[in-house]
C-alpha positions in Angstrom: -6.9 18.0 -23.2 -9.4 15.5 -24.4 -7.6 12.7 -25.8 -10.4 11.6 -28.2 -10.0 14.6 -30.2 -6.2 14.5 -30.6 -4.3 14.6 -33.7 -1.5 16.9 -35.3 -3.6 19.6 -36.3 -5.3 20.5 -32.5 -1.6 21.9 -32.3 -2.5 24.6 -34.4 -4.6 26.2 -31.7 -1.6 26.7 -29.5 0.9 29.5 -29.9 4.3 29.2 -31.4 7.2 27.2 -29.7 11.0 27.3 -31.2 12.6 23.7 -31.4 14.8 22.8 -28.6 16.8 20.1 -31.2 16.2 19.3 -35.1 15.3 15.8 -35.6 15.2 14.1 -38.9 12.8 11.9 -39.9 11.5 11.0 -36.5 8.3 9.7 -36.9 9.0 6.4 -37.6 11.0 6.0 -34.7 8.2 7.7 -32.3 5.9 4.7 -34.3 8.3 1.9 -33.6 8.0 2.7 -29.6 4.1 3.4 -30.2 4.1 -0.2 -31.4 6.9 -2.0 -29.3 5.5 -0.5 -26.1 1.5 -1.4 -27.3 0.5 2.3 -26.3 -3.3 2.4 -26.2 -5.2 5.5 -27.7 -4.3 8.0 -24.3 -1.4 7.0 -24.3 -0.3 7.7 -27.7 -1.8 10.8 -27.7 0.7 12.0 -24.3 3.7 10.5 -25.6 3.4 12.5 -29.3 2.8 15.3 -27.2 5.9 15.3 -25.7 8.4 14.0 -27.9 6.6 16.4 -30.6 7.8 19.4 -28.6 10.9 17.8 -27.3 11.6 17.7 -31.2 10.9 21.5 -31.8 7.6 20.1 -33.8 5.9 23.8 -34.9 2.2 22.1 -34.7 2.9 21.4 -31.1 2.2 24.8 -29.8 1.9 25.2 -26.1 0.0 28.5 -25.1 2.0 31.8 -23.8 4.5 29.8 -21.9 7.3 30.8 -23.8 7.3 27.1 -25.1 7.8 25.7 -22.0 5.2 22.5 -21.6 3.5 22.0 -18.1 1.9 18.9 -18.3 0.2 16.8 -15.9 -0.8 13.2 -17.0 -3.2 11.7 -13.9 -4.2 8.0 -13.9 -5.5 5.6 -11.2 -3.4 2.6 -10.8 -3.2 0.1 -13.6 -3.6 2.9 -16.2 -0.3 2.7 -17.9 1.7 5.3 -16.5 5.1 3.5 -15.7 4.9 2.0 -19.1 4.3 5.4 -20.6 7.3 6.6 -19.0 9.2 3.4 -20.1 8.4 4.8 -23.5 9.3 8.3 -23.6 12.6 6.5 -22.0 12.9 4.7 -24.6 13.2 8.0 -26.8 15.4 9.7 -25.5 17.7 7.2 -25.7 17.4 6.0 -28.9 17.4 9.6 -30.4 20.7 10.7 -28.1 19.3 12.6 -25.2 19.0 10.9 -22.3 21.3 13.7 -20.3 18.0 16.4 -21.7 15.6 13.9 -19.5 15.1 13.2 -15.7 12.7 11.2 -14.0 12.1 12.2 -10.1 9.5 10.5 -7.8 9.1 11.5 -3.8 10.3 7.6 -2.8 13.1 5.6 -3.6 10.7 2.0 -4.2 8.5 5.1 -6.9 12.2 5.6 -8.4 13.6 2.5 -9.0 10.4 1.2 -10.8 11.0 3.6 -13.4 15.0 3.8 -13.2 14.7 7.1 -11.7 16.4 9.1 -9.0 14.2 10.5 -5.6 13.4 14.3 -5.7 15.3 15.0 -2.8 18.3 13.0 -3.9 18.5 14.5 -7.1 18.6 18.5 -5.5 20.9 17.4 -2.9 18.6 17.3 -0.3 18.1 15.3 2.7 14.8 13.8 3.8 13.2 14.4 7.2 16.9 16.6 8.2 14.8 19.4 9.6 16.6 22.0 8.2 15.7 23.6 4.9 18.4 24.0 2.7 19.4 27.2 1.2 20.8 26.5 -2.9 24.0 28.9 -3.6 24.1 30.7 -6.3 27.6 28.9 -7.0 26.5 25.5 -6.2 28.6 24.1 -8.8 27.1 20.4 -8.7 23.4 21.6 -8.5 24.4 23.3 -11.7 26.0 20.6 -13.5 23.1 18.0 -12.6 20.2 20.9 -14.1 23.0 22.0 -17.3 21.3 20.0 -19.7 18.2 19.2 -18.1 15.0 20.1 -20.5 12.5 17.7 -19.5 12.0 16.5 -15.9 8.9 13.7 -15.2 7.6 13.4 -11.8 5.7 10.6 -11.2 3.6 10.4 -7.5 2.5 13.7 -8.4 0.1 13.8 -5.7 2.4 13.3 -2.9 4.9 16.0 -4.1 5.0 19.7 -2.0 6.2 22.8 -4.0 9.2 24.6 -11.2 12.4 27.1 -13.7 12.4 27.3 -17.2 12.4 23.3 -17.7 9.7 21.1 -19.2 7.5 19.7 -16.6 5.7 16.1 -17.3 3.3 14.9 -13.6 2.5 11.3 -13.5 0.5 10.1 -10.9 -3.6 10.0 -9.3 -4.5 13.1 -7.5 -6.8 10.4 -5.2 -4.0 8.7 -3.9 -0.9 9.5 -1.5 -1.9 12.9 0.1 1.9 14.5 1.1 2.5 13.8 4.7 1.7 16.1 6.9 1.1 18.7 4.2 -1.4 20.1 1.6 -1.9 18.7 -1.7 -0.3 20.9 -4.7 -4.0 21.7 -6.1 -5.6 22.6 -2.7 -7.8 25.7 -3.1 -6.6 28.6 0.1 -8.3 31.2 -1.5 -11.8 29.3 0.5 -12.6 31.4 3.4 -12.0 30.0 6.5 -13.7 31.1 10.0 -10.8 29.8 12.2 -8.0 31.9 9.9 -10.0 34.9 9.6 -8.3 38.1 10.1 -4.5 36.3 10.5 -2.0 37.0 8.6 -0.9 33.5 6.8 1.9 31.8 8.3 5.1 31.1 5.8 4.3 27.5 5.1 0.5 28.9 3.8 2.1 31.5 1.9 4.5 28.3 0.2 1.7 26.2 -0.1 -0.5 29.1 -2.4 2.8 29.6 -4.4 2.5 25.7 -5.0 -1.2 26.7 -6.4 -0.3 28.9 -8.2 2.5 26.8 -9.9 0.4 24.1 -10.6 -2.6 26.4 -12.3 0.2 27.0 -14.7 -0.4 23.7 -16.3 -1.0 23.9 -20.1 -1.4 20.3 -21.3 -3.5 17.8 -19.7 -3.7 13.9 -21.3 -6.1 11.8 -18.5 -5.5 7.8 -18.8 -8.4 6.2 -17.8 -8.0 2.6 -19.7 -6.8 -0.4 -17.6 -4.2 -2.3 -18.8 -3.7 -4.6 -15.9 -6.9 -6.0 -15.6 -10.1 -6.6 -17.3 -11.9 -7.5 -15.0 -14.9 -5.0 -15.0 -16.8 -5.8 -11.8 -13.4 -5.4 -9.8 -12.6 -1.8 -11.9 -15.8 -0.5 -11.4 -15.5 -1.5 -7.2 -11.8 0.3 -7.5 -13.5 3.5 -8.9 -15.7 3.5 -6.5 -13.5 2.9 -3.5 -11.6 5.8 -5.3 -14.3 8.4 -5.0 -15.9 6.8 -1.5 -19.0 5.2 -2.9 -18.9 2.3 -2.4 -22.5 0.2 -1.3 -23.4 -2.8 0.3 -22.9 -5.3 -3.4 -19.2 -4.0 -3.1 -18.7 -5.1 0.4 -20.2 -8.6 -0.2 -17.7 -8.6 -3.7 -14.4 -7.6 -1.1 -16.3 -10.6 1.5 -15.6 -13.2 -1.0 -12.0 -12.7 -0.6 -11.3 -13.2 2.6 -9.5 -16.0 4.3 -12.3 -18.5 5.4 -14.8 -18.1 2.5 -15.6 -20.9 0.1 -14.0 -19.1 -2.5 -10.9 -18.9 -1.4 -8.4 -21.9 -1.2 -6.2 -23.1 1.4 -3.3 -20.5 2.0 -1.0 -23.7 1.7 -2.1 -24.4 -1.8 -1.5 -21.8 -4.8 -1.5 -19.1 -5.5 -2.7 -18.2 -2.2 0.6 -19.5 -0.8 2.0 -16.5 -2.9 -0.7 -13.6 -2.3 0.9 -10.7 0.0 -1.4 -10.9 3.4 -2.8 -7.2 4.5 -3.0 -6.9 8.2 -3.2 -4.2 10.7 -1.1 -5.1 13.6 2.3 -6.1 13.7 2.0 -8.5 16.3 -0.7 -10.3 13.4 2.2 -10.0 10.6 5.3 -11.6 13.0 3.2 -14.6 14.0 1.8 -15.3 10.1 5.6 -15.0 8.9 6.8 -17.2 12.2 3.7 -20.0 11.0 4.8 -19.3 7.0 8.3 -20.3 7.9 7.6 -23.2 9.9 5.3 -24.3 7.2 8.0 -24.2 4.2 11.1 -25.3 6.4 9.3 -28.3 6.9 7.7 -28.8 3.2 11.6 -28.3 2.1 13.0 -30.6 5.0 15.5 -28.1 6.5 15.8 -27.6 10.2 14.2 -24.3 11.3 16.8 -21.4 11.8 16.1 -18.6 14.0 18.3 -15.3 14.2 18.4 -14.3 17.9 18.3 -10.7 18.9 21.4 -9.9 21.5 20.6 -7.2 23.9 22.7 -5.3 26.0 22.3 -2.5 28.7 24.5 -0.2 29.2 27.1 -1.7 26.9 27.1 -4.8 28.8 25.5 -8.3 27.8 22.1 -9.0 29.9 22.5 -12.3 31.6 18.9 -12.8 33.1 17.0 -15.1 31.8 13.1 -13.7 32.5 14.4 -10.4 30.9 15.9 -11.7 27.9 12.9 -13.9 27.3 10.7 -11.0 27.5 12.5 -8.5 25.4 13.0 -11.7 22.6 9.3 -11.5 22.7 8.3 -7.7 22.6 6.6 -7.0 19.7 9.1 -5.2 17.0 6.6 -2.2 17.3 8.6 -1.6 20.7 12.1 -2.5 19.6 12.5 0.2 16.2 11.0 -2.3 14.3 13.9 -5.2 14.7 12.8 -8.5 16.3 13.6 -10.3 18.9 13.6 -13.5 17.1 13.7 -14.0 13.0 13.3 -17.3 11.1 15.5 -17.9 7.8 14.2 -20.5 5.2 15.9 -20.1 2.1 13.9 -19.1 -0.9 11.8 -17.3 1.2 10.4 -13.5 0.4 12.6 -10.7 1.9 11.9 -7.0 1.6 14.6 -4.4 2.1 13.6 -2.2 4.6 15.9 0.8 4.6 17.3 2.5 1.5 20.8 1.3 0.9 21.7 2.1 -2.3 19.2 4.4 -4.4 21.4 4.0 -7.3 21.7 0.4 -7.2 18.0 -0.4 -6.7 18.8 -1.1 -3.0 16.3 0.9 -1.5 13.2 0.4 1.1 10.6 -1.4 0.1 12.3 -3.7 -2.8 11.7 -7.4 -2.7 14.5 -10.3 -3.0 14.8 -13.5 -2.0 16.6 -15.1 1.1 19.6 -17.9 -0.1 21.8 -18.1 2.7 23.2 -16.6 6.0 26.3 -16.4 7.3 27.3 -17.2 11.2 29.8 -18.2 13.7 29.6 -21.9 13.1 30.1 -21.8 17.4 26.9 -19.5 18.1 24.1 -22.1 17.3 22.6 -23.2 20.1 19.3 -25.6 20.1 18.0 -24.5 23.7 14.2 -23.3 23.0 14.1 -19.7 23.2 10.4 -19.9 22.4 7.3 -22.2 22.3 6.6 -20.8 19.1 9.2 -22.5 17.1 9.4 -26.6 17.1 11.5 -28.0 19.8 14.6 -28.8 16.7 15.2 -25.0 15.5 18.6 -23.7 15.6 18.8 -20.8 17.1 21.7 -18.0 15.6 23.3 -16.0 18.0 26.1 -14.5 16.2 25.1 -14.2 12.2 27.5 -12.2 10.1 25.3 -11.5 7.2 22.8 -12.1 4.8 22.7 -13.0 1.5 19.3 -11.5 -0.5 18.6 -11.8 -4.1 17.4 -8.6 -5.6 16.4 -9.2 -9.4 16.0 -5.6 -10.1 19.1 -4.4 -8.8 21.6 -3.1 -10.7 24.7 -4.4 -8.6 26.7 -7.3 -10.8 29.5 -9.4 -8.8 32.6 -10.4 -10.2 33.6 -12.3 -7.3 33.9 -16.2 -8.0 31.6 -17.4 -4.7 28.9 -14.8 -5.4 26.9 -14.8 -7.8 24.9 -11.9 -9.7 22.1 -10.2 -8.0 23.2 -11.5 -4.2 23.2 -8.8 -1.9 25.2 -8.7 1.4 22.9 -7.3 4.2 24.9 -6.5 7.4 23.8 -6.7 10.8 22.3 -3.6 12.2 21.6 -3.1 16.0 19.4 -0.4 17.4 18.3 1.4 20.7 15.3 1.6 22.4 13.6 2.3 25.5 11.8 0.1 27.8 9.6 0.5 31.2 9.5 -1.6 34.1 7.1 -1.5 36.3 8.5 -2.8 39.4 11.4 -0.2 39.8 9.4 2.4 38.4 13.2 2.9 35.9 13.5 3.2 32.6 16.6 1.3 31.5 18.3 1.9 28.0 18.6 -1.2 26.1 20.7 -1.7 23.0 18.9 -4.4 20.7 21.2 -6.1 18.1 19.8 -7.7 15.6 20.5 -9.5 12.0 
């Protein structure tokens, strides 16, 4: 649907739709949200879309659907789409029907920037369990959760794998996030194919041309193309371009300007470099900046550096040689399930969670907080140097109970007196890995503890 053209009377052209729920006088409220949300031209043209036929609005007519609106709302980044969603939030709250609305994205991060729930979480499912689950006819609290569910949006459209009688609202940029290890919802199979010729189509080909088919079904299309984080037009026009994959030389000598070491850029030490997220390939690359980075600001706020220490163990028992617990503190954390071996603490420092904790409380993987203080065994500092990497004064942490991380967008409130709001307790965690040694030609299980 071009935007462009919209207004109230292109809904003539569609067939009629009964209302799910009379609304009085409701255009000055879909206004209000219009203007406190500063919806541009595409995006006001989606959101009357919807809330028209959420209100039972006879000139939004949606073909031979039986009313029911498939739409599909595709955006690059910086197009508006969160704050879209933000708005049609906005009313169905204000007009009573919140419970009539869910919001679904594939990840948790995706789902807590628009208050939603993940996919899998909401139908009860479990990610990455290996076993499909079959849904009951009596499943009593699938039922309950889908009662009075008429609209569902599902932003990170593109990375979602295979709709009932509900209305269906896609978010997202079909050039961005392919599923893993899986087709993409609009891929053609009907394309002949020399190495499939002749065989009959497995199960998961047969589920992916269902998915097709459910998403040729779409009725309503509104395409945001304005930016509204940027306005920078040199730097759009090199993002559409990196979209599509043509870029030329003029945009690699624009992305060359940017790099660490060009007279353009500033000292990292100096802002807002000292702020920007640092993109590298290797983890081994991202330890030592983060090791330097804590140095750096330990020093600058005149605290002595701490260092968590991992404790390993083999076997259930402590290891007590010193060449082996020096070279398992120093294997990369690509080795050791992504914990470790030895973790500097400056507080106000950047955290990010890295597991999902609490979906519903905005704890999830990938949210970022701030580091204010751990909590140890006062007796399990040590100052003997572990490693040349930190200064010869860092106190090293051998028994940490916990940390405490500031999450602003979390939804977790403390009542206790000591605590305040948004501080988050992380535990310690310990995990197992396996390591080779060459010499003895064993492999030894170690247990890795780390905080």
């Amino acid at each position: 649907m071009n935007s462009n053209n919209y207004s109230t009377n292109n809904f003539e052209n569609y067939s009629s739709i009964l209302p799910v729920l009379k609304v009085i006088n409701n255009l000055p409220t879909q206004t209000s949200i219009i203007n406190e949300f500063t919806l541009n031209r595409e995006q006001r043209a989606a959101f009357m879309i919807i809330t028209s036929h959420l209100d039972g609005d006879k000139r939004c007519r949606i073909g031979d659907n039986n009313g029911q609106l498939i739409m599909c709302i595709p955006g690059c980044g910086g197009t508006g789409k969160s704050q879209l969603i933000r708005a049609l939030t906005k009313y169905f709250l204000v007009t009573k029907r919140m419970q009539m609305m869910r919001k679904l994205e594939p990840t948790g991060i995706a789902a807590a920037e628009i208050d939603g729930m993940t996919i899998h979480s909401f139908l009860g499912e479990q990610r990455n369990s290996g076993k499909p689950r079959t849904i009951k006819l009596d499943d009593s609290k699938l039922e309950k959760k889908w009662r009075s569910v008429e609209h569902v949006l599902i932003d990170e459209t593109s990375m979602v794998v295979p709709f009932g009688g509900v209305n269906i609202i896609f978010f997202g940029d079909y050039l961005q996030y392919r599923p893993v290890h899986d087709a993409p919802l609009h891929t053609d199979f009907s394309l002949p194919s020399k190495e499939k010729l002749g065989k009959l189509p497995t199960e998961k080909e047969i589920q992916q041309r269902v998915a097709r088919s459910l998403i040729l079904q779409i009725n309503c299309v509104v395409k945001l193309t304005q930016q509204m984080c940027t306005e920078d037009s040199r730097y759009l026009q090199l993002l559409e371009y990196l979209r599509h994959g043509q870029c030329n030389y003029d945009d690699y000598e624009l992305l060359l300007t940017q790099v660490v070491g060009q007279p353009s850029v500033g000292s990292l030490c100096n802002s807002p470099w000292n702020k920007a997220p640092i993109l590298v390939f290797r983890n081994e690359v991202r330890t030592q900046l983060n090791n330097k980075a804590a140095i750096h600001n330990a020093a600058q706020l005149g605290h002595v550096p701490m260092v968590c220490a991992a404790q390993d163990t083999c076997n259930g028992k402590p290891i007590e040689d010193p060449i082996l617990i020096k070279k398992l503190l120093e294997l990369s954390d690509s080795k050791t399930e992504h914990l470790p071996g030895l973790l500097p603490f400056v507080p106000g420092m950047p955290a990010i969670v890295t597991r999902n904790i609490a979906i519903e409380l905005g704890l999830i993987n990938g949210i970022n907080g701030i580091f204010r203080q751990l909590v140890y065994q006062t007796d399990s500092v040590s100052t003997d140097v572990l490693s040349e990497i930190f200064p010869n004064n860092t106190q090293y942490i051998h028994r940490p109970l916990y940390a405490l991380i500031e999450i602003a967008k979390s939804k977790i409130e403390s009542n206790l007196e000591e605590l305040q709001p948004k501080l988050v307790p992380i535990p310690v965690i310990e995990q197992t890995f396996l390591i080779f040694f060459q010499k003895t030609r064993n492999q030894n299980q170690i247990e890795k503890q780390f905080y």
